[in-house]
C-alpha positions in Angstrom: -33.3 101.2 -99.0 -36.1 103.1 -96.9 -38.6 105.4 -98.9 -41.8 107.5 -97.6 -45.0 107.5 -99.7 -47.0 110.2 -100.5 -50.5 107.4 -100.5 -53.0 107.1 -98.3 -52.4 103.8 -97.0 -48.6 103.3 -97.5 -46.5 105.3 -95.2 -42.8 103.8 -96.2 -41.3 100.9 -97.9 -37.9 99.2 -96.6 -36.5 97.0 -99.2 -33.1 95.0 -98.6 -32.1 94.5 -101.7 -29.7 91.2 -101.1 -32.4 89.5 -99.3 -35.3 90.6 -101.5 -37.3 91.7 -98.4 -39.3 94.1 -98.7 -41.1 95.8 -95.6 -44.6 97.7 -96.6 -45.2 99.8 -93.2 -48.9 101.4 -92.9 -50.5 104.0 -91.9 -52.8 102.2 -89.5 -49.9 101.0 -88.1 -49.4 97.7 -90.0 -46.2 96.2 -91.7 -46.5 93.3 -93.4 -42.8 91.6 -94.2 -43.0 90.3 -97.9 -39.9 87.7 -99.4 -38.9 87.1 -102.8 -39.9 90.8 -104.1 -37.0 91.4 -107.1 -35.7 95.7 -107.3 -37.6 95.7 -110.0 -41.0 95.1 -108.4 -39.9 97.3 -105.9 -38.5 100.0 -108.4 -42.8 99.7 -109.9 -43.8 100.0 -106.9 -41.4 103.2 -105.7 -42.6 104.7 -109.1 -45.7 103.8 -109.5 -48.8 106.7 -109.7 -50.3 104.8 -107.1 -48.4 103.0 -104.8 -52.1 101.9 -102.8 -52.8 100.1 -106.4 -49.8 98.8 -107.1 -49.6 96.7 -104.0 -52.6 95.4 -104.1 -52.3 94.5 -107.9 -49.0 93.2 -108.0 -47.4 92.4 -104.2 -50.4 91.5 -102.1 -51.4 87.8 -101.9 -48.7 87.3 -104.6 -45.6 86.7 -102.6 -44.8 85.3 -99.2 -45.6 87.8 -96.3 -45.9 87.8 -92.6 -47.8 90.6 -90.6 -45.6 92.0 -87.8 -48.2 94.3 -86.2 
């Protein structure tokens, strides 16, 4: 499931559901590959008011992730 942000830092989110993947692509041109993420941490973070905040309250050093670019 692919969705576009309106943030200024988050460009789109890919999240494969029956992997619990979830793909965080930026706007500086990072994506950072995160495991473990349940649908409904990605669902808060889809809705969210912020999406900037949410990831860096809730997803960011709190799961396993690997920087692609």
């Amino acid at each position: 499931m692919r969705v576009l942000f309106n943030s200024t830092n988050i460009a789109e989110a890919f999240y494969q559901p029956t992997t619990q993947v979830l793909e965080i692509y930026f706007h500086s041109g990072h994506v950072y590959r995160y495991a473990g993420i349940s649908k409904d941490v990605f669902n808060e973070l889809i809705s969210a008011p912020s999406a900037g905040k949410y990831y860096n309250n809730n997803i960011r050093g709190q799961f396993t992730s690997l920087r692609w670019f």
